[in-house]
C-alpha positions, 0 to 999 in steps of 0.5 A: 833730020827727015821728019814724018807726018802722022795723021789722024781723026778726031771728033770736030769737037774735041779738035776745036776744043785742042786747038782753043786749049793749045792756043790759050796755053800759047802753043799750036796743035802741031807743037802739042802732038810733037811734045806728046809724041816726044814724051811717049818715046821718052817713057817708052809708053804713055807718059801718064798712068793708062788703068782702069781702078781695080776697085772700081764701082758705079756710083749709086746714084747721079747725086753721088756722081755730081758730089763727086765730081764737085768734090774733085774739082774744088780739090783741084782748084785749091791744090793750084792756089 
């Protein structure tokens, strides 16, 4: 099978950031790249949902936005117990 090499940029922290999660996760960067790019052909598109909300309005304040942002996360952590 020939194989292709697709390269890109990213800002160097979001690229140590990938590499610390990718290691952590017990993968490599370039195995993670190839898992998207596999996942992306199979669904013919993005393999997770790419949209704006069609109601979608800013927060009123940046008290909201952190109640918000706390709500969802604890939300998370206790869906995954």
């Amino acid at each position: 099978m020939a194989t292709r090499q697709i390269a890109t940029r990213v800002d160097a922290e979001q690229a140590e950031l990938f590499k610390e999660t990718t290691r952590r996760l017990g993968t490599t960067p370039a195995d993670a790249l190839r898992m998207f790019v596999t996942a992306f052909n199979s669904h013919r598109g993005f393999p997770y949902d790419v949209r704006l909300a069609e109601d979608l309005e800013p927060f009123d304040t940046e008290e909201d936005a952190t109640r918000f942002a706390t709500d969802l996360s604890l939300k998370a952590i206790n869906e995954a117990r």
